[in-house]
N, C-alpha and C positions, 0 to 999 in steps of 0.2 A: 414482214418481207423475207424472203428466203433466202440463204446466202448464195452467192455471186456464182457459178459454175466456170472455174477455170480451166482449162486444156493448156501444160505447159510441155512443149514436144523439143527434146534434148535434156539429157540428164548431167550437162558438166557444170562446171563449178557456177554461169551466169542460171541455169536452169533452176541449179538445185536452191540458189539463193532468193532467186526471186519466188517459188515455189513455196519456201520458207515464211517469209514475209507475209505473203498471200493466207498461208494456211494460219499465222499465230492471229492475222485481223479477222478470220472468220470464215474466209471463204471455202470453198469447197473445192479441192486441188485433185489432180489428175497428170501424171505423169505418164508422158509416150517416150522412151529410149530406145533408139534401133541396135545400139551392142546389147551384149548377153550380160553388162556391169553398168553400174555408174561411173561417173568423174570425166568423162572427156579426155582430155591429152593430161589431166594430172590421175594416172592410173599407176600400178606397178608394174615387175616382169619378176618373173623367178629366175637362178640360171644355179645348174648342179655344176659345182667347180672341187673336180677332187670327191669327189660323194659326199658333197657340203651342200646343202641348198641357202643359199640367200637372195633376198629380195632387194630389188635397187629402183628407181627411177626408171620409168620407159618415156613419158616425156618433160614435162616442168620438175624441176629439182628444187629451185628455192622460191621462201616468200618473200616478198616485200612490197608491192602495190596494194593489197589488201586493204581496208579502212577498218583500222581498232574497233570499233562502232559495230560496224559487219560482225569481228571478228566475236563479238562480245553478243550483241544480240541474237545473233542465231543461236547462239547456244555451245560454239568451238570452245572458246575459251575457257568453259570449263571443263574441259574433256582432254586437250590436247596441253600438251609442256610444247615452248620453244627456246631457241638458243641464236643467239645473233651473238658471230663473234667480237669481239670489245679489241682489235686490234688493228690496227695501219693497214691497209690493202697495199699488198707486195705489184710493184711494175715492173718489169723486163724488158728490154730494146735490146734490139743487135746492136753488139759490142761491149754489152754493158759487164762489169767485174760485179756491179751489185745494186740491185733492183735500188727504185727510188718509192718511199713509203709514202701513201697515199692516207693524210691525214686527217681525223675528222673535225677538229678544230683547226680552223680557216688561216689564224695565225701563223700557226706550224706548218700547214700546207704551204703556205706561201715562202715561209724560208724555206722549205723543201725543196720546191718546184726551181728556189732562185737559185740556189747552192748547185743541183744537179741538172737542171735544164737551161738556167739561165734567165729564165725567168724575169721578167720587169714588166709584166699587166698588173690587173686590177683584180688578184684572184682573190682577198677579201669581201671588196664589192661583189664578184659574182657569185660570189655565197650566198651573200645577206639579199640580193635583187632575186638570186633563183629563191631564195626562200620567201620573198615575199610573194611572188607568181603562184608558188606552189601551197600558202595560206589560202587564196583564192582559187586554184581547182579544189580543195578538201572542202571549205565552205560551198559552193558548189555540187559536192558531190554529198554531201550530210542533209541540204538541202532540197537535191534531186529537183537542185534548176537549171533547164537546159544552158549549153554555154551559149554565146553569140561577144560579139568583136565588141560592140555598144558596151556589154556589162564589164569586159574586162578593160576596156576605156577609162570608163569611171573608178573603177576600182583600185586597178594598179598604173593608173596614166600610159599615158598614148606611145611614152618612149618605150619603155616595160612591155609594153603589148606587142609594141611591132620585136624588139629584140627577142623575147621569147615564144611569141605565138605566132605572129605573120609572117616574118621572117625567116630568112636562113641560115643554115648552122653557120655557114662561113660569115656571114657579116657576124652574128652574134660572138662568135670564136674571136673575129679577129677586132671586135670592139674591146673585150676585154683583156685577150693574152697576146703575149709576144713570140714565146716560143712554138716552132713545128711539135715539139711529143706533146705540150701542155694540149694544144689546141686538139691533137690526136686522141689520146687520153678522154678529154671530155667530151669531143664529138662521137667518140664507140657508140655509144647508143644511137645516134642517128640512124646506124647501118645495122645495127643488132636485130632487125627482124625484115629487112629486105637492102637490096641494091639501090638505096636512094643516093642520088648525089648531093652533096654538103651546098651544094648551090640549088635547091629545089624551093621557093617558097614554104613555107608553112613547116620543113625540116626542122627548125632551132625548137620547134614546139617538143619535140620527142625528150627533150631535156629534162625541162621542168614534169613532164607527164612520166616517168619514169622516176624521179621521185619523191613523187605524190602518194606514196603508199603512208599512212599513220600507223599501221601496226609497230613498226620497228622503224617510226622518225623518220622515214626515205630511206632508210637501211635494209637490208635483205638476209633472212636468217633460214632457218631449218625448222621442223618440225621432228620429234621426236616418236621414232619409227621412222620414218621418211613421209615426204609430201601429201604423199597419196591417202595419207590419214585425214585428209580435208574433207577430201570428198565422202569418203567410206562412213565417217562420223559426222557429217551433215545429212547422207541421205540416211543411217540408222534414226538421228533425230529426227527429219522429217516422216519419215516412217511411225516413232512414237507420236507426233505430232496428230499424224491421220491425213497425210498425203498417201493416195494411193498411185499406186509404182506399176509401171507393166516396162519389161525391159524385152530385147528382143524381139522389138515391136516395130513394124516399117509403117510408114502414112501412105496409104493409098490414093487418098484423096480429103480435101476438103473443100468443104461448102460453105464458104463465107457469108452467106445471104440467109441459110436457115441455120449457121452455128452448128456445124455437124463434120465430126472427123470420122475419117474411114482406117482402118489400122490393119494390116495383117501381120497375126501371132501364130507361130508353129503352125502354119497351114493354113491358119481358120480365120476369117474375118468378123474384126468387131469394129463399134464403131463408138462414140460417147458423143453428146452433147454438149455445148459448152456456148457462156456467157461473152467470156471473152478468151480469146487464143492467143499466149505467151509464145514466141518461135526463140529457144535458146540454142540456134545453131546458128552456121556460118550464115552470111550474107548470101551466097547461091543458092544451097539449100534453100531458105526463107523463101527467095522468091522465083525458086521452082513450086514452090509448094503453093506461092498464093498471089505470084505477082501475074502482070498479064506479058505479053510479047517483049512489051517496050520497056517494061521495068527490069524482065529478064536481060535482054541484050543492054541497058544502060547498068546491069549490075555485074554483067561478065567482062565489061571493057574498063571495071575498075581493075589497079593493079593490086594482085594477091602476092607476089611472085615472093619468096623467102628461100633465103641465102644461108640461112644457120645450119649449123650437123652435130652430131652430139654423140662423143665417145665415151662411155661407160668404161671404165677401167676398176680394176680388184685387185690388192695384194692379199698376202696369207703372212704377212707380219704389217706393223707398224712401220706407215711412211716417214722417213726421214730427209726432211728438206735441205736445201744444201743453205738456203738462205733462209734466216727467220731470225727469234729474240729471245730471249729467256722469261717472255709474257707466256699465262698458262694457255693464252690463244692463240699463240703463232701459228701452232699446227693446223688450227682450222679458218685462219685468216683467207678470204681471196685472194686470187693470184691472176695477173692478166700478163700475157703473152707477147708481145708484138712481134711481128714479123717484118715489118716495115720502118723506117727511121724518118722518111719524108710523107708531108702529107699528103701531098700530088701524087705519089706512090702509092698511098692509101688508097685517096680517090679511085684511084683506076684498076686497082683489085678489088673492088669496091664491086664497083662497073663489070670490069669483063666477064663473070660468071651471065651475066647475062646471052651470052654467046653460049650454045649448048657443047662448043669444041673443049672450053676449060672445065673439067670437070672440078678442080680445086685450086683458084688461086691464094698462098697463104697472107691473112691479114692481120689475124688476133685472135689470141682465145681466154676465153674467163675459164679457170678453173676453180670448182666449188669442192671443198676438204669436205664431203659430207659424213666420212666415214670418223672421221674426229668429231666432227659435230656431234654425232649418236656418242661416243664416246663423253663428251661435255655434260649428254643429256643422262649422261648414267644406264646408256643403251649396249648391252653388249652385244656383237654379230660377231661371226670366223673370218669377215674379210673387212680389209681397211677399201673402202672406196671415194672415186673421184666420180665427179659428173666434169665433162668437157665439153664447154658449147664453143664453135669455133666458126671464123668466117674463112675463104666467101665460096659457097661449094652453088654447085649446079642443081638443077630439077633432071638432068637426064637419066643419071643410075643409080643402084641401090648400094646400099654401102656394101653389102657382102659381096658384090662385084667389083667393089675399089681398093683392092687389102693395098696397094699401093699408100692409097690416102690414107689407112688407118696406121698404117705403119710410120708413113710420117708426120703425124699430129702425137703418136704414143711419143716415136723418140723427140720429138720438141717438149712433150713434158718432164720423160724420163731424164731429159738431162738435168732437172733441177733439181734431180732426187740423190740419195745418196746412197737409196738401197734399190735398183733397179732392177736387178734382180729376182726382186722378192713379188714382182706384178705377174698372176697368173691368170690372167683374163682379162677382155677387150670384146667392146662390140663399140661395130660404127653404122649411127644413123644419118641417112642423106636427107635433103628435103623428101626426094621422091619416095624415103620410106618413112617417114614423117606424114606426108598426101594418104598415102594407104592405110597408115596406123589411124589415124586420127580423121580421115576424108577431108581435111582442111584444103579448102582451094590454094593452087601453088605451092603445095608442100609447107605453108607457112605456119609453125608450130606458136608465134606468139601473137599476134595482130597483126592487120594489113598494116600495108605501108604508108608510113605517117608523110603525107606532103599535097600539096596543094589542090585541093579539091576533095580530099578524103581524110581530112583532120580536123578538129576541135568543132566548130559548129556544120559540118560536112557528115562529119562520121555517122550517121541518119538514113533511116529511108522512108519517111515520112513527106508526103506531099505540103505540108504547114507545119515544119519543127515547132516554131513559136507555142501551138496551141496540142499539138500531141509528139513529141521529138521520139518517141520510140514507136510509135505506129507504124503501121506499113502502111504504104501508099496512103490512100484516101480511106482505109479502112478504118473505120472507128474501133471497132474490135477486136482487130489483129495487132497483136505488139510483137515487137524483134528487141532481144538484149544479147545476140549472139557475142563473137567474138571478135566482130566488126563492127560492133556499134561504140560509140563514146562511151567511156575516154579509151579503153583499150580492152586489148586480149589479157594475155597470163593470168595465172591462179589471183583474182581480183574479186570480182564477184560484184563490184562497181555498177557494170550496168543492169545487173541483174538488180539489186536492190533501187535503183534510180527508175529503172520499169516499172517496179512494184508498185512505187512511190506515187508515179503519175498515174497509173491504171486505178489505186485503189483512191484516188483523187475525183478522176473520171465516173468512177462509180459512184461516187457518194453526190452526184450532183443531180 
């Protein structure tokens, strides 16, 4: 029997993984990419500062959703060094004389939380409850079986299910904590990849799915070089592998019926045959490409819309924090920002970028120390740099049209530093140039928006999840592991190995 002819069209990180997989079982892999690179939004950018060139991040900066598993069988982990800092996450609130340290044993968190917030929940319990949730997405996801309400029923009881997968971040939040920043703090993620409100069904899921990553324990680290070494050293492997690569390559059309794609390359059309066709792009994309009327209009009235921006900053010396410890990882510890003190306040910054009038309401921002990190990693550059992902910005302009916003998100970091001075370079991305960089529907740089009707056993486009969950539609032979598919977007690789999984299932039958 001949091996299986795959067509896998997107070459970012779900592409190139599931791609992966495909080619080590045998099959016969075929790669369409419409940029002139691999990686999707984890790519690089150059910038000359001073007749210096360094390379940074243009869209994902850290890891941490990844599965060790992934990381190890494709072949990364022996190619790539990483570094996950080993120290307290620094918080900031207005008013505050000095961040409160965000710990990673539960214990100390919870005097933390009491001493500086006030604290009197159950923030032990929601350690040890989100960690057991999050045993049961990884088994799940090692197993590449579909989610559904029934399995997590059984598995982690009916209280556990509704608290972290059916429910909303505010019941969840306010089951366990008492104070406004605790409940703030842990609910971030909720809004960190769109304008959902804390009262949406299926919100408090965002939680636990965030950190479900086993590379770094639900922790989030760096790669040494920066991110975009992911991709660039997954598609070299697959490439030794014997995946063949066509980049620069548009889909004209496909024929689902006789297994036949149409491609145009530098002018000239080709076309390949294929067994089964993998779609590692967005959910629109996908079902422009193969859906009919009704599956396209039921896929554009999902919500894409994303709120995040991301400032890129550069000194020409060594950052010095105004807050931190005499641990070797202070310098590269995370740093979150708040803008707000009340949550109601939150909520509704949250919210209003949804009106295209605000173009920046401020919420919070993560600051990632990457430029120490390479530092940790024994990586020398000429510039010390920050990644800034911050909320809650609009889809209406580009960032080189808002130097307003970028000047007031620089000076909300700048004030924590000590050498302010010494920062010679800045760029600010909007969602809207986030949509163009990346073609991501709504400007959304990490996954659509997690809440009722397009989360945990939703996130599909599949006519019978049960019996093929990454299929499209009714097609037996079209799969989707875009970046809307279960369980999520960012540098993951999740559904792309969880596609693999089923398809080369499908096939052996």
């Amino acid at each position: 029997m001949s091996a299986p002819k795959i067509l896998v069209v997107g070459a970012g990180i779900n592409g190139l993984v599931a791609a992966n997989y495909l080619r080590r079982a045998g099959c016969d892999v075929t790669m369409i990419e419409r940029a002139e690179r691999i990686g999707g939004a984890c790519v690089s950018e150059t910038v000359n500062v001073n007749g210096v060139t360094q390379p940074y991040a243009l869209g994902a900066s850290v890891l941490g959703l990844m599965q060790n598993f992934v990381f190890a069988e494709t072949g990364l982990a022996d190619r790539l060094e990483t570094f996950v800092p080993n120290h307290a996450k620094f918080v900031f609130f207005p008013g505050d004389d000095e961040p409160t340290w965000i710990h990673r044993d539960p214990a100390m968190l919870d005097k933390e939380l009491a001493d500086k917030w006030g604290e009197r929940g159950e923030v032990e319990a929601f350690r040890a409850d989100e960690a057991t949730v999050v045993r049961f997405l990884q088994e799940g996801y090692r197993s590449a079986v579909p989610p559904s309400i029934n399995d997590a029923n059984a598995a982690i009881g009916e209280t556990l299910t509704r608290l972290f997968i059916s429910g909303s971040a505010r019941e969840l939040m306010d089951h366990y904590f008492t104070s406004e920043r605790s409940k703030m703090y842990m609910a971030m993620t909720v809004t960190e990849s769109g304008p959902v409100s804390l009262d949406d069904p299926y919100s408090a899921f965002t939680l636990p799915m965030m950190d479900s990553g086993s590379i770094f324990d639900g922790y989030y680290g760096f790669i040494k070089g920066g991110i975009w070494r992911i991709t660039t050293e997954l598609g070299r492997i697959n490439d030794e592998l014997g995946v063949d690569l066509h980049l620069s390559s548009s889909v004209v059309g496909v024929d689902t019926d006789n297994g036949r794609v149409i491609w145009e390359q530098g002018g000239t059309e080709k076309s390949a045959e294929f067994d089964y066709l993998v779609l590692g792009t967005d959910p629109l994309t996908a079902s422009r490409l193969v859906g009919d009327s009704e599956q396209l209009a039921g896929t554009e009235k999902q919500r894409f819309r994303g709120s995040s921006g991301k400032l890129n900053v550069m000194f020409d010396k060594p950052i010095r924090w105004k807050h931190g410890s005499g641990h070797e990882h202070s310098d590269s510890a995370f740093r979150f920002i708040f803008s707000v003190n009340d949550i109601e306040e939150y909520e509704a910054a949250t919210l209003k970028v949804l009106d295209t009038e605000n173009d920046y309401v401020p919420g919070y921002a993560q600051v990632y120390c990457e430029g120490a990190a390479m530092r940790h990693l024994c990586h020398d550059e000429p510039f010390d740099r920050l990644a800034v992902f911050f909320k809650n910005l609009s889809l209406s302009s580009r960032g080189a049209d808002l130097t307003h916003v970028e000047q007031q998100v620089k000076e909300t970091v700048l004030a924590r530093i000590e050498n302010p001075e010494d920062c010679v370079w800045t760029r600010l991305l909007m969602p809207k140039d986030l949509q163009e960089l990346f073609l991501f529907p709504g400007g959304n740089l990490d996954h659509t928006i997690l809440t009722g009707g397009q989360t945990f056993f939703d996130r599909n486009y599949a006519d019978d999840p049960s019996t093929g969950f990454y299929r499209y539609g009714s097609l037996e032979k079209v799969y989707v592991c875009g970046s809307g598919t279960y369980p999520c977007g960012s540098i993951a690789g999740t559904p792309g190995y969880m596609c693999s999984q089923q398809l080369l299932r499908a096939a052996s039958q």
